[in-house]
C-alpha positions as CSV (number, residue, x, y, z in Angstrom):
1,X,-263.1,62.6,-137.2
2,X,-260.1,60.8,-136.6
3,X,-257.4,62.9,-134.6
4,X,-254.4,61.9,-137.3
5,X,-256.4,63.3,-140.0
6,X,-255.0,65.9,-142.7
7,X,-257.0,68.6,-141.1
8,X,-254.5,68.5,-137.9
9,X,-255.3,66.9,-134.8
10,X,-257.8,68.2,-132.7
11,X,-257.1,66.3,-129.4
12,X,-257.7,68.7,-126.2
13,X,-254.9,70.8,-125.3
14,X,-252.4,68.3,-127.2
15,X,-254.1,69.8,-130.9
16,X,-253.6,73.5,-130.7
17,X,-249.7,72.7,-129.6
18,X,-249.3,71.0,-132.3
19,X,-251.0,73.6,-134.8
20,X,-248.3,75.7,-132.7
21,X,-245.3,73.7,-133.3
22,X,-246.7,73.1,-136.6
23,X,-246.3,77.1,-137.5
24,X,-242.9,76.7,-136.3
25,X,-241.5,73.1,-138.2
26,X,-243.1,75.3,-141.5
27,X,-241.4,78.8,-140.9
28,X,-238.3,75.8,-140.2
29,X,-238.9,75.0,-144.0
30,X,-239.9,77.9,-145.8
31,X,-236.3,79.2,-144.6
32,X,-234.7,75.9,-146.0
33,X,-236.3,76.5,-149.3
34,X,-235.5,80.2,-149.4
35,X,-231.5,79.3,-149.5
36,X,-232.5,76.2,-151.5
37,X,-232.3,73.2,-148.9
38,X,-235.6,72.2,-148.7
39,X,-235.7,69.4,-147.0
40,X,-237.6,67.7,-144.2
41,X,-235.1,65.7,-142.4
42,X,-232.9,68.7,-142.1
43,X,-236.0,70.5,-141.2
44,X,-237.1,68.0,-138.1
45,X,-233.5,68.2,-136.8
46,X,-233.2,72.0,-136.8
47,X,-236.4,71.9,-135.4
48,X,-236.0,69.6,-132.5
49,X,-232.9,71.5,-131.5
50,X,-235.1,74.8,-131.3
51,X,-237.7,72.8,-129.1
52,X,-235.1,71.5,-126.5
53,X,-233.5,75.0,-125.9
54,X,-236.5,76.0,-124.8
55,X,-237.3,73.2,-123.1
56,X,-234.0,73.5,-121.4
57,X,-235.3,75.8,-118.2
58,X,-237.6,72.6,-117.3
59,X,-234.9,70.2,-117.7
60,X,-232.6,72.2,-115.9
61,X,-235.5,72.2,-112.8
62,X,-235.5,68.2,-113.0
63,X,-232.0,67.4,-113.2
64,X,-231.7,70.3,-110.0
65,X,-234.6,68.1,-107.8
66,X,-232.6,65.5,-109.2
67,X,-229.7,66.4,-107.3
68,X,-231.7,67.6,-104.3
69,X,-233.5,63.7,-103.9
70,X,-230.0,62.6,-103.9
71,X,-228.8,64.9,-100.9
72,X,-232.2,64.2,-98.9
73,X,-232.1,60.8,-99.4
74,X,-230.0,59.9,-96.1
75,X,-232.6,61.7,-94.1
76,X,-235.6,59.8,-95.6
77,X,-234.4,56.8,-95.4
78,X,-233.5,57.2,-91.9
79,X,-237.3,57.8,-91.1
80,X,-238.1,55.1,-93.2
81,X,-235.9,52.7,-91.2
82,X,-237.7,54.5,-87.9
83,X,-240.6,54.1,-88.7
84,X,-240.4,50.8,-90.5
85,X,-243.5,48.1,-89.8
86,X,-245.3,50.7,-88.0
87,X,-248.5,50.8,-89.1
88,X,-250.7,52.1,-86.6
89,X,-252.4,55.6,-87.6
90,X,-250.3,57.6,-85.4
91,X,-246.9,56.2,-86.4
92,X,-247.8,56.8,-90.2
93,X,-248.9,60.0,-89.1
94,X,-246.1,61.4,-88.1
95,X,-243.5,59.5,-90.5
96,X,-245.6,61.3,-93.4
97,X,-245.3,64.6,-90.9
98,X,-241.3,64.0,-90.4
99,X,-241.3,63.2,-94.4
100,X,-243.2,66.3,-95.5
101,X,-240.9,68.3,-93.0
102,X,-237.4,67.0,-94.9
103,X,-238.7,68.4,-98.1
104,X,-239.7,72.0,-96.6
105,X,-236.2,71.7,-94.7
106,X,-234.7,71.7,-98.2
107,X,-237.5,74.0,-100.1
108,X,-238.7,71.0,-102.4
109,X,-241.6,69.6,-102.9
110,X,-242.5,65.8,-103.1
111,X,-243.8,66.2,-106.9
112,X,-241.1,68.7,-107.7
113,X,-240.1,66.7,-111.1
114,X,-243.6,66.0,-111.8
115,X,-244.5,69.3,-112.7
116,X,-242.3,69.4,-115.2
117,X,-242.9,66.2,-116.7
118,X,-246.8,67.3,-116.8
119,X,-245.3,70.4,-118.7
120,X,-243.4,68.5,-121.4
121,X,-245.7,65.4,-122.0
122,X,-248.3,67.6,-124.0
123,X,-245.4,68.7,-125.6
124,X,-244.1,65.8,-127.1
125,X,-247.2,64.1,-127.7
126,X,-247.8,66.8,-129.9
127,X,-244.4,66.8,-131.2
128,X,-245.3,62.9,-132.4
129,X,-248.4,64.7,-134.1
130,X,-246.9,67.0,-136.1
131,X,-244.0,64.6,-137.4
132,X,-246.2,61.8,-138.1
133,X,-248.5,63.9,-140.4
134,X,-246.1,66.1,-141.9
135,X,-248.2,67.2,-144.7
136,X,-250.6,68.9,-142.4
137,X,-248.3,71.1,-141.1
138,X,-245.7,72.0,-143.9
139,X,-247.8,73.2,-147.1
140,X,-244.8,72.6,-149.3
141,X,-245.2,68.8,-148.5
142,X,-248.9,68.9,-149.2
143,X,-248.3,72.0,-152.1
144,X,-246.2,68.6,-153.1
145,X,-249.2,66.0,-153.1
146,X,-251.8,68.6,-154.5
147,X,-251.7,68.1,-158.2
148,X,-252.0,64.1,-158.2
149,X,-254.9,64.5,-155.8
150,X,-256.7,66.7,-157.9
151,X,-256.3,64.4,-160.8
152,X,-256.7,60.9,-158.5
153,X,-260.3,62.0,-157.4
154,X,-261.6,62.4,-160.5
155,X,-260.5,59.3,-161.9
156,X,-262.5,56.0,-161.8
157,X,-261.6,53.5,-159.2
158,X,-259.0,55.6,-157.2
159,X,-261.0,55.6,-154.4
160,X,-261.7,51.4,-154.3
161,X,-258.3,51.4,-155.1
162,X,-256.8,53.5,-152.0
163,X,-258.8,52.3,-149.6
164,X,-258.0,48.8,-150.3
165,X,-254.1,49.3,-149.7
166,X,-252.1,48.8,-146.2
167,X,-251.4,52.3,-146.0
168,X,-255.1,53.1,-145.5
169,X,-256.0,51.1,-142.7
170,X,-256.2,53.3,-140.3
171,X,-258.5,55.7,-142.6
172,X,-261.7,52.8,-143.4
173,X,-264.2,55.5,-142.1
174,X,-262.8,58.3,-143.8
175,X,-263.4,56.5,-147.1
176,X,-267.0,56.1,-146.4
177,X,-267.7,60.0,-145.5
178,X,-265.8,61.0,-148.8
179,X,-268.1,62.9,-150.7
180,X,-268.9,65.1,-154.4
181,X,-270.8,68.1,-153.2
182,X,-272.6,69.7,-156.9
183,X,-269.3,68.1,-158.7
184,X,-266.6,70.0,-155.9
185,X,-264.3,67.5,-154.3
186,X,-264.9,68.4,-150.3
187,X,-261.6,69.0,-148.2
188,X,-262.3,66.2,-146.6
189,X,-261.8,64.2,-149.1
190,X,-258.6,66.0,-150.5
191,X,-257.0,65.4,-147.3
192,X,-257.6,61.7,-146.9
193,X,-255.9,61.2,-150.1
194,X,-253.0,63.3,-149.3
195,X,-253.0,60.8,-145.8
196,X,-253.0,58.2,-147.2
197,X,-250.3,58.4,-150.4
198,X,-247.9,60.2,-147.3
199,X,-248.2,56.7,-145.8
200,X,-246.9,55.4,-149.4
201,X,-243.8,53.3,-149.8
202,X,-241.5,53.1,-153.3
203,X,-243.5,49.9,-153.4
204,X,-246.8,51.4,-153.2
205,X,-246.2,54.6,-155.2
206,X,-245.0,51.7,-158.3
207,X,-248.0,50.1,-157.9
208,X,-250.2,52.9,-158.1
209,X,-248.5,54.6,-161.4
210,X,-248.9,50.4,-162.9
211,X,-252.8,50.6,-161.6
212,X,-253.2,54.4,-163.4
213,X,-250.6,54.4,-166.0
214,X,-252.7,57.6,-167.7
215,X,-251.3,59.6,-164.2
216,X,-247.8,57.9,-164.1
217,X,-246.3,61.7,-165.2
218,X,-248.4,63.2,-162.1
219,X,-247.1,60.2,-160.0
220,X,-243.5,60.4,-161.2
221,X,-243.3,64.6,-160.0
222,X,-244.9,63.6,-157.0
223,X,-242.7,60.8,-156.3
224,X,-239.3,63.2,-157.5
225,X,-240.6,66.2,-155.0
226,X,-241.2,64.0,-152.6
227,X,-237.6,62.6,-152.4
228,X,-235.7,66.0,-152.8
229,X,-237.7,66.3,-149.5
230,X,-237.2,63.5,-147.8
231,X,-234.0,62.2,-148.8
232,X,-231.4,63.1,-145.8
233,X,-228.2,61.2,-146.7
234,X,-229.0,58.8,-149.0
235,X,-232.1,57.7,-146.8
236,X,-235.9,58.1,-147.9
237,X,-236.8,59.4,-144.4
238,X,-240.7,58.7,-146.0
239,X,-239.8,55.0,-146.3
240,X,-239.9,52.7,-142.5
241,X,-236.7,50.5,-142.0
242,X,-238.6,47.9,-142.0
243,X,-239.5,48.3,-146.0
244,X,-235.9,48.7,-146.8
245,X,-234.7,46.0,-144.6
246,X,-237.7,43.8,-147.0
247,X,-236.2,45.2,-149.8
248,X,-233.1,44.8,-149.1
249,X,-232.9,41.1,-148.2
250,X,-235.3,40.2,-151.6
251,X,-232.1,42.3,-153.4
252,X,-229.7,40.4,-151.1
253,X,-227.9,43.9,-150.3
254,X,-225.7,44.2,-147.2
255,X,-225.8,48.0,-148.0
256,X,-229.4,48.4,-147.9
257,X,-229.6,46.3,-144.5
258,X,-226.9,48.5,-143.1
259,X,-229.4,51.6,-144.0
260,X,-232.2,49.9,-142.8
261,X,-231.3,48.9,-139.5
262,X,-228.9,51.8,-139.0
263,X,-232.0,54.6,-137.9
264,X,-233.2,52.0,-135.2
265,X,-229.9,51.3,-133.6
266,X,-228.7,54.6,-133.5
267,X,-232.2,55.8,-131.8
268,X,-231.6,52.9,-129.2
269,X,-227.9,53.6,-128.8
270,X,-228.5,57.8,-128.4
271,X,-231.1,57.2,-125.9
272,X,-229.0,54.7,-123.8
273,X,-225.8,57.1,-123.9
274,X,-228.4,59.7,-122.5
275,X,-230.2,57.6,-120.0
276,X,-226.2,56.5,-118.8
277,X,-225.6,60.6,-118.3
278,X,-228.1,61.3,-116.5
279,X,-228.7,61.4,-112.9
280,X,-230.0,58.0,-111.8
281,X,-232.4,58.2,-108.1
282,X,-231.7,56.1,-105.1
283,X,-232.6,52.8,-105.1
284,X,-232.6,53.1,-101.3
285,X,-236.4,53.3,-99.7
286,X,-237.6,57.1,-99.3
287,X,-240.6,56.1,-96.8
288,X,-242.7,58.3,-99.3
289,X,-244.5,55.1,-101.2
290,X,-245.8,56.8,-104.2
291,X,-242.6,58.6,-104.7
292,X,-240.7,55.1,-104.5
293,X,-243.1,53.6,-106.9
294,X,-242.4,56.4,-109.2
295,X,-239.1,56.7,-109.0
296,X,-239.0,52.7,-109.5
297,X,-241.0,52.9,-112.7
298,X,-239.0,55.7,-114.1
299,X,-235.7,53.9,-113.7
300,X,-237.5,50.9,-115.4
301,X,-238.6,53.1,-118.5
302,X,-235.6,54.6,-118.9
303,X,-234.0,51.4,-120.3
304,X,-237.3,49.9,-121.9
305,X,-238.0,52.7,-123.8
306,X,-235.1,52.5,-125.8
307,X,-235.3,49.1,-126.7
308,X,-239.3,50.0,-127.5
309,X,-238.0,53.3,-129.7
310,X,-235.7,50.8,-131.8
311,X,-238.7,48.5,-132.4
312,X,-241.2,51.4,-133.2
313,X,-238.4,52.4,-135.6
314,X,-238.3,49.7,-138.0
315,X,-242.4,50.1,-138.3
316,X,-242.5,54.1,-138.6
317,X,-241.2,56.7,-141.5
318,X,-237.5,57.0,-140.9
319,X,-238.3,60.8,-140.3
320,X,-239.3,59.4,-136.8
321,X,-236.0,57.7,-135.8
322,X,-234.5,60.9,-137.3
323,X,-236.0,63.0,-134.6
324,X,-235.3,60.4,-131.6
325,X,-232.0,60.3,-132.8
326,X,-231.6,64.2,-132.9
327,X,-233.8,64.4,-129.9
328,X,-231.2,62.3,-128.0
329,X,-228.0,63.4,-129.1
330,X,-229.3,67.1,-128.0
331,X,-230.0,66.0,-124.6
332,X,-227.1,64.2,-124.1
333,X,-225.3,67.4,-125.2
334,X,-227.4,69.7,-122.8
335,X,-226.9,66.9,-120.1
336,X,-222.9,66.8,-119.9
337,X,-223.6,71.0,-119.6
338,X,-226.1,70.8,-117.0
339,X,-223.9,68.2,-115.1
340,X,-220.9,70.5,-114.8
341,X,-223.1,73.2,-114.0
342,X,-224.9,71.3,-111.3
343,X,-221.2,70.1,-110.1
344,X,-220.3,73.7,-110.0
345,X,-223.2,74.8,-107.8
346,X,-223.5,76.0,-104.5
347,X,-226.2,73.5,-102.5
348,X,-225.9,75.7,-99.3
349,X,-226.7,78.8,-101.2
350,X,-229.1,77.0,-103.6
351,X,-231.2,75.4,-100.5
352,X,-231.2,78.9,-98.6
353,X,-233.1,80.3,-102.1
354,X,-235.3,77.5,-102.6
355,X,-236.5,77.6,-98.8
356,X,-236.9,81.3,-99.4
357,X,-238.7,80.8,-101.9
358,X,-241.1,78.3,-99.9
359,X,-241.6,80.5,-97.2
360,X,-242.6,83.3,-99.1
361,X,-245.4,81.0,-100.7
362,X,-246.5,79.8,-97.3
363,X,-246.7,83.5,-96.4
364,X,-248.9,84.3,-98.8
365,X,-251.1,81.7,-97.8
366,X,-251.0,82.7,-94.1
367,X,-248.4,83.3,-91.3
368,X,-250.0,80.2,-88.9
369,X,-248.9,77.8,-92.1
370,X,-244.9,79.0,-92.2
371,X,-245.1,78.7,-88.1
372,X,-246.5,75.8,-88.1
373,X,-244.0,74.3,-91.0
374,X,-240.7,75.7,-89.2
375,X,-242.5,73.9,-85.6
376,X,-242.1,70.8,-87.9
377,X,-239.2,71.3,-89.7
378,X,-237.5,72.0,-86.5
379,X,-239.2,68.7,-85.1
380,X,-238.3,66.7,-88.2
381,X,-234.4,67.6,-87.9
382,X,-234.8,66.8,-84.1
383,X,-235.5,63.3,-85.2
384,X,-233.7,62.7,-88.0
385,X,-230.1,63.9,-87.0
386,X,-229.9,62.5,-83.9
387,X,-231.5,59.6,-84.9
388,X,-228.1,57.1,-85.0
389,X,-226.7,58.6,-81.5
390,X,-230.5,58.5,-79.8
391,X,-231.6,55.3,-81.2
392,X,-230.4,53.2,-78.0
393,X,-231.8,55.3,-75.7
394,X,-235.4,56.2,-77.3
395,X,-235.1,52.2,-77.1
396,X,-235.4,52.5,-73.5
397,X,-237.6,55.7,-72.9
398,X,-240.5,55.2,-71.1
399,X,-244.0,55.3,-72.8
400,X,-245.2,57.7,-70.4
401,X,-242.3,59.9,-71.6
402,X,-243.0,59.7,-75.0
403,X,-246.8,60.4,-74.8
404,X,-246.2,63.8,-73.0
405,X,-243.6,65.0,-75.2
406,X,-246.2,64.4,-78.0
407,X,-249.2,65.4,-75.8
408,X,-247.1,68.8,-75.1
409,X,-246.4,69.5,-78.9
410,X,-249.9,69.2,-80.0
411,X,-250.7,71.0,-77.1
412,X,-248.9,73.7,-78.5
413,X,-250.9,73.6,-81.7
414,X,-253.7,73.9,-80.7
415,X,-253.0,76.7,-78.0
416,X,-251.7,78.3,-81.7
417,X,-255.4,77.4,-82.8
418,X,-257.3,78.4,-79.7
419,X,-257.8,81.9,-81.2
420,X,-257.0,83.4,-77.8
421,X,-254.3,85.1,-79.4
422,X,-254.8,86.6,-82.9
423,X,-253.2,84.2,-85.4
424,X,-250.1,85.6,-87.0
425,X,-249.3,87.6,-83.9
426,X,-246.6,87.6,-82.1
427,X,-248.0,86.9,-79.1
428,X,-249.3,83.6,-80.3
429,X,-245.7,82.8,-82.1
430,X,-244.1,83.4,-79.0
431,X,-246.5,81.3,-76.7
432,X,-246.4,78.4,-79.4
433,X,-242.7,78.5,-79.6
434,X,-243.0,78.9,-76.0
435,X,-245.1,75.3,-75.5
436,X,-242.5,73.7,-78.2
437,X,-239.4,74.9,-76.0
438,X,-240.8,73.6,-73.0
439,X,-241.1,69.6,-74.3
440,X,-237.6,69.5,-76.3
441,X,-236.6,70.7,-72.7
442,X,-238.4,68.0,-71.0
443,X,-237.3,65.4,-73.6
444,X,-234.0,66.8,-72.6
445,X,-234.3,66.3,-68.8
446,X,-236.0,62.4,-69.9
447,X,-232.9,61.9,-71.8
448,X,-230.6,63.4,-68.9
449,X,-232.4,60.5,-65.9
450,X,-232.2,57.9,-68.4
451,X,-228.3,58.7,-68.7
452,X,-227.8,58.9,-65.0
């Protein structure tokens, strides 16, 4: 059965969302109608402002790591440029080591804004469920379609003559497994019709009450509900721009081409204005390849998709554009707050929390893992701050020097590991730090002869 179908998608995970947010868009209108404003446009903006308050904690977290990528970067690239056309096992090694170690320094993780991403896709691919097929969420809209399907079943040639239209395309199969069970029109076959007449344009519906002028009453309610619904400012939100922008060149009416282009420029335009206020990343090299690659497509979507959202626009109900539109003007609003909030906030104090945070985690994982962390951390920052003032002398350090620094650290390790001393203990903290003292203190004395 096809996922788009009137029954409600059924798509793992990305179905029952949408039967959730589907509860929510219809509690959205049964209010509306209550004080006598039923109508769907208002409907999907009131809704889309409900979803992104509560999506706000997540974007919040993203625009946060946002900030923290941008504080980091300095660091990262520095070990990028260290490290940079290295590529023997031990020098990538390390660089991914030193890399790993920034990020703990600060109490973020590599994929911190992908967690949240992974949270919010399901979301708004179920978001685009629930708004493309409207009717099988809000029973007033289908309430709407009910008493012309009833009547279009049962009458000769509807079927031939539905599935032969445009707006059935994408419903061939569904056609072929309508059925009559003992005289009872199945479900099934109810809610193929309702998809595809909610696919109808003005075009279509007129054609349909010329083919079956006995239902052209039935028709003409259906058609009359349907735009008390759906028209949101003069605009049949059930109509794509692209019909009206047809219609309106074969009337030669600059007003209707206004309409019809106005809902995919304004998506575009709402969308840019939002990409422009939020944070942008680095262009600069992290070392971290994935997370460059990443951060190099995401700065590349943000300015294709608006440009794709403008075409999708003229091809899609109106009530589509309506909701990018909404969508972006709400996130541009929650973006100038976040930004002065984020302005506001104390980086010192908010690091200190975040690597609380980590090191709790890595206790709870096992005391070795949070020594063994700070043993790098304290490494990395060796490296990476010093880097500029050292970088002439490292030049000159002997290999020999080098080698036994190294040797000394992971002999430290692995006296850590060696299970002579009860891991977690003291005693083994203390002899590891022990080890890790004594080679800063010979890389020290190196650095001292070198200087002489």
């Amino acid at each position: 059965m096809n996922p788009m179908l009137l029954s409600k998608d059924t798509t793992f995970l990305i179905g029952p969302i949408a039967t959730l947010l589907g509860y929510l868009m219809n509690g959205i209108f049964w209010i509306l109608n209550k004080i006598g404003i039923p109508n769907t446009g208002l409907a999907i903006i009131l809704f889309t402002i409900v979803i992104y308050m509560a999506l706000m904690p997540l974007t919040i977290q993203q625009q946060k790591f946002s900030k923290m990528q941008a504080i980091m970067q300095p660091e990262l690239a520095k070990i990028q440029k260290k490290y940079q056309g290295k590529k023997d096992q031990d020098s990538i090694m390390k660089q991914n080591e030193e890399t790993q170690a920034v990020y703990r320094k600060y109490g973020v993780s590599a994929s911190g804004s992908c967690i949240q991403l992974l949270i919010q896709m399901p979301i708004l691919f179920a978001l685009y469920r629930v708004f493309y097929n409207i009717p099988a969420y809000i029973t007033q809209v289908k309430d709407a379609f009910q008493p012309l399907v009833d009547k279009l079943i049962v009458t000769a040639g509807s079927t031939a003559y539905l599935s032969g239209t445009s707006a059935a395309s994408q419903y061939a199969s569904h056609f072929t497994n309508a059925n009559f069970t003992d005289g009872v029109v199945s479900t099934y076959t109810q809610n193929t019709f309702i998809d595809v007449l909610n696919r109808f344009s003005t075009s279509d519906w007129q054609d349909l009450a010329s083919k079956f002028s006995g239902l052209s009453t039935d028709i003409h309610n259906t058609v009359t509900q349907l735009e008390r619904y759906n028209n949101f400012l003069g605009l049949n939100i059930g109509n794509t721009p692209w019909y009206t922008f047809r219609q309106a060149l074969s009337q030669h009416s600059v007003i209707l081409i206004i309409a019809a282009v106005i809902v995919p420029v304004l998506a575009a335009v709402t969308q840019l204005i939002n990409v422009a206020l939020m944070p942008q990343p680095s262009t600069e090299s992290t070392g971290n390849s994935t997370a460059d690659q990443m951060t190099s497509s995401m700065k590349t979507m943000n300015y294709i998709m608006p440009i794709m959202s403008a075409w999708f626009c003229f091809t899609l109900p109106a009530g589509m554009g309506l909701y990018w539109i909404a969508g972006s003007v709400i996130r541009s609003i929650q973006q100038v707050a976040i930004n002065r909030s984020i302005n506001k906030m104390d980086i010192d104090a908010y690091i200190a929390k975040n690597v609380a945070k980590a090191e709790k985690k890595a206790a709870k994982r096992g005391g070795r893992e949070t020594v063994t962390q700070r043993m790098m951390s304290q490494y990395s920052s060796m490296n990476t701050k010093s880097l500029g003032e050292q970088s002439s002398a490292s030049s000159k350090s002997s290999t020999a020097s080098s080698r036994e620094k190294d040797r000394k650290i992971e002999q430290a390790k692995q006296y850590y590991n060696s299970g002579k001393y009860k891991q977690g203990s003291l005693a083994s903290k203390a002899n590891m730090v022990k080890d890790f003292n004594h080679a800063n203190d010979s890389r020290s004395a190196d650095s001292q002869t070198k200087q002489k």
